[in-house]
C-alpha positions in Angstrom: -36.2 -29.1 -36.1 -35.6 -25.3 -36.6 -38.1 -23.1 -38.5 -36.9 -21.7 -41.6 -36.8 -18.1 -39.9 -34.0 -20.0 -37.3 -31.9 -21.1 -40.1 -31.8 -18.3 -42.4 -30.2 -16.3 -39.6 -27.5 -19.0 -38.8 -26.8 -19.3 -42.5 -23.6 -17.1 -43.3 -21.4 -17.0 -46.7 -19.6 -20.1 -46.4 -22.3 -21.8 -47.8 -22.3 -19.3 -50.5 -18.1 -19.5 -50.8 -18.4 -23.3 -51.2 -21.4 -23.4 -53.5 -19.0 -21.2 -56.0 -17.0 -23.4 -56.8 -17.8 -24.8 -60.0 -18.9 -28.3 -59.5 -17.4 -31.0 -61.7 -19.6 -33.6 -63.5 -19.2 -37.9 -62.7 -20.8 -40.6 -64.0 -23.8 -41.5 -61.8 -23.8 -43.0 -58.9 -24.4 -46.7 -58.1 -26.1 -46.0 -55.2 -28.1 -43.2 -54.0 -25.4 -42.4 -51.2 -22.7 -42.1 -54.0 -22.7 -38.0 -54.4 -21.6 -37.0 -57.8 -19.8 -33.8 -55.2 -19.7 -33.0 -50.8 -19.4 -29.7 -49.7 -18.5 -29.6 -45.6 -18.7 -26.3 -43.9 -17.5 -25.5 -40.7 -17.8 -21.3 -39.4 -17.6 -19.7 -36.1 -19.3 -16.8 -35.0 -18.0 -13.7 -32.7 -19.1 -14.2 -29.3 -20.6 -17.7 -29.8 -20.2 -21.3 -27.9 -20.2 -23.5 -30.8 -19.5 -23.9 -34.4 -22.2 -24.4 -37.5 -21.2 -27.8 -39.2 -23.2 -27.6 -43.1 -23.1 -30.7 -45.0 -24.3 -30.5 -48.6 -24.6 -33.4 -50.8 -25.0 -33.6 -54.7 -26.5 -36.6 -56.3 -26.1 -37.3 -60.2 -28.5 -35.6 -62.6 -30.0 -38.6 -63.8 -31.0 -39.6 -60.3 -34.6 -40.1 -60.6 -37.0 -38.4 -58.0 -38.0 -38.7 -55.0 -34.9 -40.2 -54.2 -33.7 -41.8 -50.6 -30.0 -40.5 -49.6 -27.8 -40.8 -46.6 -25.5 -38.2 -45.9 -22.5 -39.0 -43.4 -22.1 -36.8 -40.3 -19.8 -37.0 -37.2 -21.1 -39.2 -34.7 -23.4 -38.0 -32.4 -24.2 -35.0 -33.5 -27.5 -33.6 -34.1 -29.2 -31.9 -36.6 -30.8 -28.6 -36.1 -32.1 -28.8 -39.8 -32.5 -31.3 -42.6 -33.7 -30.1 -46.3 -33.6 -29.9 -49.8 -31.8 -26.6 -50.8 -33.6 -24.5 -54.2 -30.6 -22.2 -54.9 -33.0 -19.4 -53.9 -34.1 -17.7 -50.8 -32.9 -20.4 -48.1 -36.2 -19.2 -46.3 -38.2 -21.3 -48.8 -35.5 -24.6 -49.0 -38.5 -27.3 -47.7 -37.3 -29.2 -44.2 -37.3 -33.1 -44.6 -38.0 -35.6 -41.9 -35.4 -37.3 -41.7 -33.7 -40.9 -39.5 -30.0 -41.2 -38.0 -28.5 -44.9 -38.2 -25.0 -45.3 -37.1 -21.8 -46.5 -39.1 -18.6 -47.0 -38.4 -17.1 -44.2 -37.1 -19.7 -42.0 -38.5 -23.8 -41.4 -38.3 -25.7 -41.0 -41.1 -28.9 -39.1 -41.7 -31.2 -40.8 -44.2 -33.8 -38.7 -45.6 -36.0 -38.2 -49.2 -35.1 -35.5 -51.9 -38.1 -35.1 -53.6 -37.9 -31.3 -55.4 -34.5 -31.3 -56.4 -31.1 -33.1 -56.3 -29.2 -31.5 -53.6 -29.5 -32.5 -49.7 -28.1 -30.7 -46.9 -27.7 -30.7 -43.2 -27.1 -28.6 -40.2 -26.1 -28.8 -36.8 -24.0 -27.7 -33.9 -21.0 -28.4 -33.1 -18.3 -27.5 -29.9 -16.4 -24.5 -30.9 -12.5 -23.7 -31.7 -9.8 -25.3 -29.3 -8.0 -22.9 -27.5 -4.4 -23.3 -27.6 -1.8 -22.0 -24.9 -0.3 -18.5 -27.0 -4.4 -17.5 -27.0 -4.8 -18.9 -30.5 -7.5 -20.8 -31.7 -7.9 -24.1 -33.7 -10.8 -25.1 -35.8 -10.5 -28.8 -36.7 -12.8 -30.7 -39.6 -13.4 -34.4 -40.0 -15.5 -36.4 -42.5 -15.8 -39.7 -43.7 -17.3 -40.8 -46.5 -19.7 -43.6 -46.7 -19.3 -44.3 -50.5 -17.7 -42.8 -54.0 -17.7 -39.6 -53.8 -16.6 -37.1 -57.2 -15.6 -34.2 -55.3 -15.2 -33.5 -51.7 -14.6 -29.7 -50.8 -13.9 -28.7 -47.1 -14.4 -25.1 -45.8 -13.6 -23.8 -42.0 -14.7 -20.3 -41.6 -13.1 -18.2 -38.6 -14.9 -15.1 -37.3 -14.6 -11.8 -39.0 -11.1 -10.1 -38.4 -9.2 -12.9 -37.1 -6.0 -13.7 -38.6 -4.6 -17.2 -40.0 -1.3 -18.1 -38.8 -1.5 -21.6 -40.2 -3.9 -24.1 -42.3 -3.9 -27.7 -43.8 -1.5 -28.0 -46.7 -3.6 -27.1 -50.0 -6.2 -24.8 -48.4 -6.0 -21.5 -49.7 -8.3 -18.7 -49.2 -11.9 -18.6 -51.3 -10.6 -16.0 -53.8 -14.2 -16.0 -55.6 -16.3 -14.9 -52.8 -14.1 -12.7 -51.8 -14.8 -14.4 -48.0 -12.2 -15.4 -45.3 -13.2 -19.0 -46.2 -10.3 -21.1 -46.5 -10.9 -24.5 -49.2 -9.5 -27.7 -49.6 -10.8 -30.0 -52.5 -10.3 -33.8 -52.5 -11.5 -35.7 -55.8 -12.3 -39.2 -56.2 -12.8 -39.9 -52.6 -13.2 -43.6 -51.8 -15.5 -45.1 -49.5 -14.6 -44.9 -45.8 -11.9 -42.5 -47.0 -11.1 -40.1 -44.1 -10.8 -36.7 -45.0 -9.3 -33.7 -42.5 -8.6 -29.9 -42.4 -7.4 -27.6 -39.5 -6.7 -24.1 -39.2 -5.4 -21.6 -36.4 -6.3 -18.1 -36.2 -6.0 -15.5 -33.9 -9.2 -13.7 -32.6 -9.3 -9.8 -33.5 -9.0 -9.2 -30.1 -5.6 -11.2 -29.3 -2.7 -9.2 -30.3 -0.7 -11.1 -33.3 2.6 -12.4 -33.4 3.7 -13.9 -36.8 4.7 -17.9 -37.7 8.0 -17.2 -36.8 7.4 -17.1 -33.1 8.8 -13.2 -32.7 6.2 -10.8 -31.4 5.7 -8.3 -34.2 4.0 -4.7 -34.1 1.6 -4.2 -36.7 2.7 -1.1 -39.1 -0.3 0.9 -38.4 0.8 0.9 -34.7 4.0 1.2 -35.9 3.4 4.7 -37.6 1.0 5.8 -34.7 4.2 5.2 -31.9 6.1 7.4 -34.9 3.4 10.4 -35.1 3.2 10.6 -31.4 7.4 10.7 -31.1 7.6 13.5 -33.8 4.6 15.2 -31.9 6.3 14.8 -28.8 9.7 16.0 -30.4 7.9 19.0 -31.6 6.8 20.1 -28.0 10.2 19.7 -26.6 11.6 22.2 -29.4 8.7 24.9 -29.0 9.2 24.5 -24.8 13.3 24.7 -25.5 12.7 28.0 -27.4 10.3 29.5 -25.3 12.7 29.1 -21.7 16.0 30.3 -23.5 14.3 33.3 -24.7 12.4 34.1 -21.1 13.9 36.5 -18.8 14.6 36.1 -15.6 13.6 38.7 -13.2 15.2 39.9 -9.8 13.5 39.4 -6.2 13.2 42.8 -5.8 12.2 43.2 -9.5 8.9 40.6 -8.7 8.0 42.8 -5.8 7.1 45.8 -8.3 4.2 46.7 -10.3 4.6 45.9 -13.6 3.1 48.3 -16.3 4.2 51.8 -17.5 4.9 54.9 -15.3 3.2 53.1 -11.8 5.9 50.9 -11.9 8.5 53.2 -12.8 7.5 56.0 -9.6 7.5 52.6 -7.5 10.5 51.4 -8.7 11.8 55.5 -7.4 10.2 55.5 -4.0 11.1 51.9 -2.9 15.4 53.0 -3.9 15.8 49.7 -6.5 16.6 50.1 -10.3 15.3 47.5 -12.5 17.7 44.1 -12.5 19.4 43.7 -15.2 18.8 40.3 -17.0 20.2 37.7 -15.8 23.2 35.9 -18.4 23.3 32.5 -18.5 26.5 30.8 -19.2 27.2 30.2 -22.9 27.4 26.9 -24.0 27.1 25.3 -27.2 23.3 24.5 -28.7 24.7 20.4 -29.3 24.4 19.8 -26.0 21.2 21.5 -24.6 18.8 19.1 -23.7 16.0 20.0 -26.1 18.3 19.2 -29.0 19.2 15.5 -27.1 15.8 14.8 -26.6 14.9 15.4 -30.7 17.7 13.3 -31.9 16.6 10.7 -29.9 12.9 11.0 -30.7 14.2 11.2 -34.7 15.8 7.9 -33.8 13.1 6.5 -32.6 10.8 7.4 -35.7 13.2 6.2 -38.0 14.2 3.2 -36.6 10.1 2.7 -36.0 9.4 3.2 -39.9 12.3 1.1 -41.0 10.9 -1.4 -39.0 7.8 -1.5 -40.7 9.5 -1.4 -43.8 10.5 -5.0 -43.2 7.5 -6.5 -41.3 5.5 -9.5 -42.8 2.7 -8.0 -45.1 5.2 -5.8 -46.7 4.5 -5.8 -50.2 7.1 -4.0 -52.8 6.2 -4.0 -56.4 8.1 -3.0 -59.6 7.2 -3.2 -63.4 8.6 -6.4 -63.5 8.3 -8.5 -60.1 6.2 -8.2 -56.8 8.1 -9.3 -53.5 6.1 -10.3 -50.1 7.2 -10.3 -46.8 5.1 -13.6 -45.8 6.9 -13.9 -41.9 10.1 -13.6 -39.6 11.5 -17.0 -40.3 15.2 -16.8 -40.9 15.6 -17.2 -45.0 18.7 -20.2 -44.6 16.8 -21.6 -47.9 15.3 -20.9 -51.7 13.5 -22.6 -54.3 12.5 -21.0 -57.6 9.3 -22.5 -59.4 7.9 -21.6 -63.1 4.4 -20.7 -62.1 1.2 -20.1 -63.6 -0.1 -16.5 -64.0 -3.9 -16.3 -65.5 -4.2 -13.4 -67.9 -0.6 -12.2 -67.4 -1.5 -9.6 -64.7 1.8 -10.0 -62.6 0.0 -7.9 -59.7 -3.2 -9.6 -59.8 -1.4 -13.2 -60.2 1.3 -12.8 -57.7 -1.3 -11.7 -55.1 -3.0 -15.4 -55.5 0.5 -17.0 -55.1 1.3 -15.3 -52.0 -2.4 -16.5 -50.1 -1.4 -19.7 -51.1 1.9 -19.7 -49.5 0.5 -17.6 -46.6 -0.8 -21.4 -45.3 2.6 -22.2 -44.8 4.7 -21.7 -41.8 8.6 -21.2 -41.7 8.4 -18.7 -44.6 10.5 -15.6 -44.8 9.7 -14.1 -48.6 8.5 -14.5 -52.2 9.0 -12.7 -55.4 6.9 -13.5 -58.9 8.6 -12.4 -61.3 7.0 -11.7 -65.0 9.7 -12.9 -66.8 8.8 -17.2 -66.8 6.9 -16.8 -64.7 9.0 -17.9 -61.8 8.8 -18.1 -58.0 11.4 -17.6 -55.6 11.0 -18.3 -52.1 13.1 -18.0 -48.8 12.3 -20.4 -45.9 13.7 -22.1 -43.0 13.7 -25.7 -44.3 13.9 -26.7 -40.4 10.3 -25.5 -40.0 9.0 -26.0 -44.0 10.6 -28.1 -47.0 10.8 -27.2 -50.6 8.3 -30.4 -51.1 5.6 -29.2 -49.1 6.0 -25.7 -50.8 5.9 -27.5 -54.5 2.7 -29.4 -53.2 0.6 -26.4 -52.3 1.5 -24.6 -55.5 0.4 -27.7 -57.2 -2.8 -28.0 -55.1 -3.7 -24.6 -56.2 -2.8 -25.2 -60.1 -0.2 -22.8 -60.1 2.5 -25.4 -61.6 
């Protein structure tokens, strides 16, 4: 068992992102391992081996106290710290002692609530599969023992690293404001197995979008731009600075080179001063200097267009707000009537868009205020219009 000090520092917010959502109330439980709500949280650190596996439990407010609980966990694992959890400082939740008996696929760890109503338990688990484009899976399993009201699931990847795909439903935890991505179950069943998964790319690893086609981010994109015009710029002051240099004769070099010294050596060594040198005249379209800057302008043209059109993009209007969600070719649409809380079309479209952001084979989507309807373009050979209409509904937003 860890000291309080030990978990307070592996604690991070996806306790707090889970513990935000409201929970809803059942009828009590039967049993004292019937939870009226489950909250399983799985985060990865930077730098770290492992992954932090939190399981909170909920029983009913009428449960009487001290009451005996059993909260499933994966096989073999093993807790690094059992408790009661106050809602306050977690430095002060009390540590319970606490058994493991096996189940059927599961363990469970039986221990005593005696202050309040809500159990929890810690542990350590291997970390994120690595996948063979450098990517990174996290992977959640639970399985409940008895009724639960609510499940919610949580994976957590490290700060910075981007999601390329998640479990149908999860969305990002909008109230915490975290990079916690959720999934809710309700009315889970006894030996009901419940999953999640998510892929991400580390900050590190360069990102290439759903579609499969390596895209340059657009703040890259603009840097490659300012360094072309910079490098544009040079060839136009160097251009203007050789056409207007003269050239002098052999002779010429040999002399000194200020006022009436040069003049009396130019007398006593018999050479007049060379005249300068012409060049033959040719047209300012084909000197090299203006090559070289239309093909730099191309360059930072073609450079901004392209991030213009890159996933992220975001154009918005008075009346609609269009997303670039990936590089998936758009062979297919589906228009939805959403729902948009407190009709702020900005505010609202930016929740349907992480939403749909779990989804691969997407190409766009535009909210527009007037409905409010959804349109979406996607490659149905990688996404259907089904498993688009059953995250929006996941999410409430039908």
């Amino acid at each position: 068992m860890f000291s309080a000090l030990r978990r307070l520092q592996r604690l991070s917010i996806l306790v707090v992102a889970l513990a935000l959502v409201p929970a809803v109330a059942f009828a009590a439980p039967t049993k004292a391992t019937a939870f009226d709500a489950v909250r399983v949280g799985m985060h990865e650190q930077q730098g770290e081996q492992g992954v932090t596996l939190s399981i909170a439990a909920d029983v009913s407010p009428g449960t009487k106290l001290p009451a005996k609980i059993a909260v499933p966990v994966p096989a073999g694992a093993s807790p690094y710290w059992v408790g009661e959890i106050l809602g306050g400082d977690p430095s002060k939740d009390p540590d319970a002692q606490y058994t493991i008996e096996h189940g059927e696929g599961y363990d469970l760890v039986v221990f005593v609530l005696t202050k309040v109503r809500t159990g929890q338990v810690e542990m350590s688990l291997p970390g994120a599969a690595t996948n063979p484009d450098g990517s990174k899976t996290l992977a959640l399993s639970w399985t409940a023992a008895a009724r639960v009201g609510v499940v919610r699931l949580g994976l957590q990847p490290p700060d910075g690293s981007a999601v390329s795909t998640a479990t149908a439903g999860m969305a990002p935890d909008a109230a915490s404001g975290s990079s916690v991505y959720l999934l809710e179950r309700r009315d889970v069943k006894p030996g009901q197995q419940l999953s999640a998964e998510l892929t991400y790319r580390p900050a590190a690893v360069a990102q290439a979008p759903a579609g499969g086609t390596p895209t340059t981010s657009t703040a890259l994109i603009f840097v490659l731009a300012l360094v072309a015009a910079g490098f544009a710029f040079a060839a136009v002051v160097v251009g203007s600075k050789t056409r207007s240099r003269r050239v002098p004769s052999p002779a010429e070099q040999a002399l000194p080179t200020r006022g009436a010294s040069r003049a009396a050596a130019e007398a006593e060594a018999g050479t007049e001063r060379a005249p300068m040198r012409s060049r033959p005249t040719r047209s300012p379209l084909a000197s090299p200097q203006f090559i070289i800057t239309v093909l730099v302008l191309g360059v930072v043209f073609g450079l901004i267009a392209l991030a213009s059109r890159g996933p992220g993009v975001t154009v918005s209007s008075k009346t609609s707000v269009t997303r670039t969600l990936g590089s998936a070719q758009p062979k297919s649409s589906a228009t939805f009537t959403v729902k948009i809380e407190g009709g702020d079309i900005s505010h609202g479209a930016t929740h349907v868009f992480d939403v749909l952001a779990t989804l691969p084979g997407l190409n766009s989507a535009t909210v527009e205020a007037q409905g409010p309807t959804l349109r979406v373009t996607f490659d149905p050979a990688a996404v259907t219009e089904a498993q688009i209409r059953a995250v929006l509904q996941d999410a409430s937003l039908l």
